[in-house]
OpenMM code with the backbone's topology and positions (N, CA, C; nanometers):
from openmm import Vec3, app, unit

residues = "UNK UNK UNK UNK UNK UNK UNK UNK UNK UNK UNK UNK UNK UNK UNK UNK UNK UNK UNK UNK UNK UNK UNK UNK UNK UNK UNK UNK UNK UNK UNK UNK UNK UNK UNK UNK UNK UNK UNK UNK UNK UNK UNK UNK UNK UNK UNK UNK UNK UNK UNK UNK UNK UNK UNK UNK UNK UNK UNK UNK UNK UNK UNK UNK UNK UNK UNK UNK UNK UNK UNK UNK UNK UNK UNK UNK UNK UNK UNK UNK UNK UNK UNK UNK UNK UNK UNK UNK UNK UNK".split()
positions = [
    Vec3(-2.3752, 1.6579, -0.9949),
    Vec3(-2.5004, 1.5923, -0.9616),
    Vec3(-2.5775, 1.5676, -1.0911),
    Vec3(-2.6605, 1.4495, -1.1117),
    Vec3(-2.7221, 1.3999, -1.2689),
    Vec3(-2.8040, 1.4475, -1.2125),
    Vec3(-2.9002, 1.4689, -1.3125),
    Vec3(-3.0473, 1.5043, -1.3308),
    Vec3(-3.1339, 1.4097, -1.2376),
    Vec3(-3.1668, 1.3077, -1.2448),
    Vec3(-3.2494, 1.1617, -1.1897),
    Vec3(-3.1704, 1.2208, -1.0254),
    Vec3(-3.0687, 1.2709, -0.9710),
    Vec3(-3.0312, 1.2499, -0.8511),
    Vec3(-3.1149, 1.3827, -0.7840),
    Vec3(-3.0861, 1.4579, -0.8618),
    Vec3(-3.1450, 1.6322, -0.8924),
    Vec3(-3.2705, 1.6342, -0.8204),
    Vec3(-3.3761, 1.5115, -0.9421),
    Vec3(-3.5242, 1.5169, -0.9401),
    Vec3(-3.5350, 1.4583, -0.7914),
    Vec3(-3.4772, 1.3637, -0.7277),
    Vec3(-3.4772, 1.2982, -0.6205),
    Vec3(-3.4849, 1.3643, -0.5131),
    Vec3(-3.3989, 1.4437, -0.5223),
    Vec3(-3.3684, 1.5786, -0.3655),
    Vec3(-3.4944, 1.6567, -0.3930),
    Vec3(-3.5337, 1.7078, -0.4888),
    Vec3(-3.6470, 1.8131, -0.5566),
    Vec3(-3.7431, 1.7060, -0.4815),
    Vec3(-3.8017, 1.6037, -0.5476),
    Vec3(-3.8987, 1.5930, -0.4657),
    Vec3(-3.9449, 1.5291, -0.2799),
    Vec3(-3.7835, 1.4782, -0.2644),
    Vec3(-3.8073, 1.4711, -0.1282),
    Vec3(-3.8133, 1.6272, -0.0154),
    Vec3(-3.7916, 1.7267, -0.0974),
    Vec3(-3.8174, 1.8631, -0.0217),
    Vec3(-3.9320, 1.9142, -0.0323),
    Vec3(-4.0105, 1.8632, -0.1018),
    Vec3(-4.1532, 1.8614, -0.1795),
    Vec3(-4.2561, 1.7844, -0.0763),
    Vec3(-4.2152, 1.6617, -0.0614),
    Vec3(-4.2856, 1.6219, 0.0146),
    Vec3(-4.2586, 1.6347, 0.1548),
    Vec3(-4.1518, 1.7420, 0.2220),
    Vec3(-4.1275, 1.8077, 0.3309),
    Vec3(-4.2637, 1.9420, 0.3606),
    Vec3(-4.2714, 1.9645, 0.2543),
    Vec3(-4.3121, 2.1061, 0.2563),
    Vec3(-4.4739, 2.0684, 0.2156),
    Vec3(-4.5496, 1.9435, 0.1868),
    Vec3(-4.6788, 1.9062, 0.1728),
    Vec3(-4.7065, 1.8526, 0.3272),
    Vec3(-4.5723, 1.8290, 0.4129),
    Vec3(-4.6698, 1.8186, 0.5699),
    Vec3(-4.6634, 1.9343, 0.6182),
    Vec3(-4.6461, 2.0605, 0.5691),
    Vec3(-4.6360, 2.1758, 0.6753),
    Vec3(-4.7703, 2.1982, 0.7118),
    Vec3(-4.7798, 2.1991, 0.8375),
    Vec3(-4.9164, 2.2485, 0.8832),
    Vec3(-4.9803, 2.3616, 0.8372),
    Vec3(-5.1106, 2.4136, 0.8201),
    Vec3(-5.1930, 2.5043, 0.8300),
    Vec3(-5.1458, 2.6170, 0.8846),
    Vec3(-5.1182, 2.7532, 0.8518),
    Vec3(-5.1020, 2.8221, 0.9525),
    Vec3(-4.9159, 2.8338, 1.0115),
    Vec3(-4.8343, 2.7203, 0.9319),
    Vec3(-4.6951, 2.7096, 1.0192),
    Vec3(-4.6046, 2.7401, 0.8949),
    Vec3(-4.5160, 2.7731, 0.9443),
    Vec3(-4.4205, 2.7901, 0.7979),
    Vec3(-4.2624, 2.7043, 0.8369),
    Vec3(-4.2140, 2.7305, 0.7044),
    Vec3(-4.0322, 2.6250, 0.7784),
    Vec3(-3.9512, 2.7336, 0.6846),
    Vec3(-3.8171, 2.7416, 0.7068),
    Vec3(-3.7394, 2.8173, 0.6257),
    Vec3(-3.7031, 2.7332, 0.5177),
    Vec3(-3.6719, 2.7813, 0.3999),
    Vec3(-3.6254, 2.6734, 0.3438),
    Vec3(-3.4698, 2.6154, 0.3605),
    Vec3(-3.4114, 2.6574, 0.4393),
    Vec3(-3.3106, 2.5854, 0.4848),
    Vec3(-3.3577, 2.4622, 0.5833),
    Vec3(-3.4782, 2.4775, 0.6815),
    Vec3(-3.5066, 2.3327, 0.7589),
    Vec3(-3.5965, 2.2633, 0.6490),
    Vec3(-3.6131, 2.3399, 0.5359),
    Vec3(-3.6684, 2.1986, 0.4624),
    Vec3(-3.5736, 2.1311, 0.4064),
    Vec3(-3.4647, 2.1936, 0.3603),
    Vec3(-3.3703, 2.1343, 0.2985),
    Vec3(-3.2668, 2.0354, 0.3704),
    Vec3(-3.2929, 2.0519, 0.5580),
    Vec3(-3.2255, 1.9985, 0.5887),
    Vec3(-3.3436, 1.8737, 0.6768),
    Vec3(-3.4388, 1.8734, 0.6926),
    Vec3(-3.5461, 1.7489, 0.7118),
    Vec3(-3.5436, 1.6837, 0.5943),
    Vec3(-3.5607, 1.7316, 0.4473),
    Vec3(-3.5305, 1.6447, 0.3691),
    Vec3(-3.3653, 1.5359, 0.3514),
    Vec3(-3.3015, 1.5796, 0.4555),
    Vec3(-3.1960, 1.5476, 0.4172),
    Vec3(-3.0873, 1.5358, 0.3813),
    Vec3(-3.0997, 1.6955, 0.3052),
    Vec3(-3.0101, 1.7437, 0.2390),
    Vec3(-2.9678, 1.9105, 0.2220),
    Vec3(-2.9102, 1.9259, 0.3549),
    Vec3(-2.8615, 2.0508, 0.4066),
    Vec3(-2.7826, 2.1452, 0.3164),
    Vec3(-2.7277, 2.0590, 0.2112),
    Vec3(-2.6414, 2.2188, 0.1554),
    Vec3(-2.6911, 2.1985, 0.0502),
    Vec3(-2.7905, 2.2053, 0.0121),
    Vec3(-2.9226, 2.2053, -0.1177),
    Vec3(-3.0172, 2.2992, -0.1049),
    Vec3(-2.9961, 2.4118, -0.0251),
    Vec3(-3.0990, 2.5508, 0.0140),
    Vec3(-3.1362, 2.5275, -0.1203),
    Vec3(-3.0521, 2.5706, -0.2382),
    Vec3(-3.1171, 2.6417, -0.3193),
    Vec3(-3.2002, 2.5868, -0.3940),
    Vec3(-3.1826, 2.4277, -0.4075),
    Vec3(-3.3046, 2.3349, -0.4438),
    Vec3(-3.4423, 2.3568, -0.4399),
    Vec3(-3.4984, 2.3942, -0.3073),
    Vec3(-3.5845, 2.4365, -0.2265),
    Vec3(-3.6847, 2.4870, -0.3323),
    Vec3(-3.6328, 2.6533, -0.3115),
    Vec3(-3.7083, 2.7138, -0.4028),
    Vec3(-3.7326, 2.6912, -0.5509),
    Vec3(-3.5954, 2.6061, -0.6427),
    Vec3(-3.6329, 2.5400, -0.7637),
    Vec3(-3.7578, 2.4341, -0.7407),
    Vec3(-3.7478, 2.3695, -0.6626),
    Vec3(-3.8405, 2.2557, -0.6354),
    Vec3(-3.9988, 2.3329, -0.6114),
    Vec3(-3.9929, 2.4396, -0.5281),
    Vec3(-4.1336, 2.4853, -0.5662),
    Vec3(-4.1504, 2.5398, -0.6775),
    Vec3(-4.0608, 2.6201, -0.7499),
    Vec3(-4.1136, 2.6599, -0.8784),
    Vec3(-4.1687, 2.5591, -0.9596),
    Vec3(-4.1603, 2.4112, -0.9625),
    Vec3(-4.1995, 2.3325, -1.0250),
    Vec3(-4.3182, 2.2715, -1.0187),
    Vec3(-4.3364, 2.2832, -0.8439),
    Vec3(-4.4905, 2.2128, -0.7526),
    Vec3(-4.5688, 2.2833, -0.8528),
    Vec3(-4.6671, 2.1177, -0.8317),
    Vec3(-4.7956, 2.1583, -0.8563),
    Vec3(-4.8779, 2.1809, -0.7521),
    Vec3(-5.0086, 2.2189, -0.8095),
    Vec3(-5.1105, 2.3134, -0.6757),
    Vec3(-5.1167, 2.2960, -0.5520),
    Vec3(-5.0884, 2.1134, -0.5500),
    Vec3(-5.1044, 2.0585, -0.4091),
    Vec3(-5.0194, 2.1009, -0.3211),
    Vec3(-4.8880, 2.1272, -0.3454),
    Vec3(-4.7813, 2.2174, -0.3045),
    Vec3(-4.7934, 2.3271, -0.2170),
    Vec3(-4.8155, 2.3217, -0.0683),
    Vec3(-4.8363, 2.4925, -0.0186),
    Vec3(-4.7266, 2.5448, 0.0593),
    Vec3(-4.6679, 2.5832, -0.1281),
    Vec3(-4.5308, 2.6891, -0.1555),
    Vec3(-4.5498, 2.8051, -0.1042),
    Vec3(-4.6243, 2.8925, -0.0316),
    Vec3(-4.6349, 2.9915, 0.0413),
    Vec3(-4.5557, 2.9937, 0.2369),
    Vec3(-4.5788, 2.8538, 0.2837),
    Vec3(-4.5848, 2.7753, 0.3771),
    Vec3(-4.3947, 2.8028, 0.3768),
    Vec3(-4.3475, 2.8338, 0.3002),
    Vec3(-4.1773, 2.7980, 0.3191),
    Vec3(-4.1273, 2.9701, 0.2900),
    Vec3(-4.0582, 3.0399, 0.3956),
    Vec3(-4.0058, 3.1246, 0.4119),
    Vec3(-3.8898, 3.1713, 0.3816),
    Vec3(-3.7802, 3.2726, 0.4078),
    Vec3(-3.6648, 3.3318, 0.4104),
    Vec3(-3.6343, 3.2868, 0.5899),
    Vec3(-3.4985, 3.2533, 0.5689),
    Vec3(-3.4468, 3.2144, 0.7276),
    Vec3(-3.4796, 3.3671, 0.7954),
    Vec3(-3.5183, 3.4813, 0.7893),
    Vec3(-3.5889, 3.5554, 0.8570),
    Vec3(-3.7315, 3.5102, 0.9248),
    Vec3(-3.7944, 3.4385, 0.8503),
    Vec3(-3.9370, 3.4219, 0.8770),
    Vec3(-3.9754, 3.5497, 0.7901),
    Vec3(-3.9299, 3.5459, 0.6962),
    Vec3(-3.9734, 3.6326, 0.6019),
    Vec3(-4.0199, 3.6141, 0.4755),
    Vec3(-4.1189, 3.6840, 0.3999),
    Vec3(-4.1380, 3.6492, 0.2596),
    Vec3(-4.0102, 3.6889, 0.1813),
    Vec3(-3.9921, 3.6410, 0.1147),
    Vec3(-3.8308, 3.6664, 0.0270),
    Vec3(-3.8835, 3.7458, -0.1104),
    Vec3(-3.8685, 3.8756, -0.1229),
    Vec3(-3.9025, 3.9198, -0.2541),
    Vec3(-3.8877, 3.8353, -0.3512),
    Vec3(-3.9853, 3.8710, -0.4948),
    Vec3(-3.9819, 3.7930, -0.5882),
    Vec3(-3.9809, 3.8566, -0.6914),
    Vec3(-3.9467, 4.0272, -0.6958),
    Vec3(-3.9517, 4.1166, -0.8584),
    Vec3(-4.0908, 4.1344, -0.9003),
    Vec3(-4.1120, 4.1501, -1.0140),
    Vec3(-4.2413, 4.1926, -1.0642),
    Vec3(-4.3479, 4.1386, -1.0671),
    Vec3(-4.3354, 3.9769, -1.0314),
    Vec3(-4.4635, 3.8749, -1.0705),
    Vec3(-4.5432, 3.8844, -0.9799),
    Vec3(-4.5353, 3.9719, -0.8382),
    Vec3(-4.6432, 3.9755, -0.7706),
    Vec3(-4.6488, 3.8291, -0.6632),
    Vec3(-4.5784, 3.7378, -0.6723),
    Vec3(-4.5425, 3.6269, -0.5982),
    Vec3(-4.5659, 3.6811, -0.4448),
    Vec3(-4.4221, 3.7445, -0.4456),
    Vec3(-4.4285, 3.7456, -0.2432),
    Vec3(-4.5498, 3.8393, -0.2133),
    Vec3(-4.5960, 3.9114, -0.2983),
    Vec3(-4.7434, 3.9926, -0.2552),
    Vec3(-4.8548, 3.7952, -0.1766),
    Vec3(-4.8833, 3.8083, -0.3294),
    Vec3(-4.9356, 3.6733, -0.2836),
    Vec3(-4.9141, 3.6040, -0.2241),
    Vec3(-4.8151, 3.5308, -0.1900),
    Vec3(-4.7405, 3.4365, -0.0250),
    Vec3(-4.7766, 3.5310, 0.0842),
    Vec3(-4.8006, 3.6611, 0.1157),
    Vec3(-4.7882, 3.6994, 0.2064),
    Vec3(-4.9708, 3.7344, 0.2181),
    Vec3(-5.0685, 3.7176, 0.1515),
    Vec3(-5.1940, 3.7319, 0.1392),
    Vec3(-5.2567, 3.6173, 0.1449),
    Vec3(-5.1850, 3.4503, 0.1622),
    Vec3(-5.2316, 3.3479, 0.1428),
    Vec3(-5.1705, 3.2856, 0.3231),
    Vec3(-5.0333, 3.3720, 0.3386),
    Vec3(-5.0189, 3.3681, 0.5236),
    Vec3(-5.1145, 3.3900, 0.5737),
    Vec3(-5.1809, 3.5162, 0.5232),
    Vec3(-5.2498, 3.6090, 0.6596),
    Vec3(-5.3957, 3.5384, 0.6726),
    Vec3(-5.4075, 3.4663, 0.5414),
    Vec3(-5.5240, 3.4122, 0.4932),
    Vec3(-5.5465, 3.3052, 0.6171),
    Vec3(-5.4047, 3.2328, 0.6763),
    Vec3(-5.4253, 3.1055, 0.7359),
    Vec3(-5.3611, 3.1849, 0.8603),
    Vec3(-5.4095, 3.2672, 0.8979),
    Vec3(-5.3705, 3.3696, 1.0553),
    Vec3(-5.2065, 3.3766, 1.1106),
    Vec3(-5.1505, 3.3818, 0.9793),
    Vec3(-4.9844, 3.3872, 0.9909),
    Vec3(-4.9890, 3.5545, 0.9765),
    Vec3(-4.9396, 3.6505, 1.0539),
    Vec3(-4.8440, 3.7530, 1.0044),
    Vec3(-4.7090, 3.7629, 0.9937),
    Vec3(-4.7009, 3.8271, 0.8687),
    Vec3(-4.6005, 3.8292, 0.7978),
    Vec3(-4.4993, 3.9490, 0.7889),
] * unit.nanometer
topology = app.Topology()
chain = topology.addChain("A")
for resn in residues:
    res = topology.addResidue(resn, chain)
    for name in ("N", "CA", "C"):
        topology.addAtom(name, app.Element.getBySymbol(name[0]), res)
């Protein structure tokens, strides 16, 4: 896969994950596969590491409906304080 095809999938999962409702979350496997492109899970989460603010990268889960650990940066703390924020428990 080139780069330019790369950026293409990246941001059509991007703009999957800017209609998630308030309050709703998607796994990132149904974003990957509303965007289109089903065996690109791992896109997903590259593609939010990249979003900018407008992005609500909290909004996209672990196919549990789970926050997916993230190591030391304090990330899934935060995704899971920005759920509860919009009356999601997590």
């Amino acid at each position: 896969m080139t780069k330019p095809e790369t950026a293409a999938i990246m941001q059509a999962m991007l703009d999957i994950v800017k209609q998630i409702p308030y309050g709703q979350v998607l796994s990132y496997g149904e974003v990957a596969r509303l965007a289109g492109y089903p065996r690109h899970i791992r896109l997903v989460s590259r593609a939010l590491n990249l979003a900018g603010k407008d992005v609500p990268w909290h909004r996209v889960v672990n196919a549990k409906g789970q926050v997916s650990a993230r190591g030391l940066d304090g990330g899934d703390e935060l995704q899971r304080v920005l759920l509860e924020a919009e009356g999601r428990k997590v």
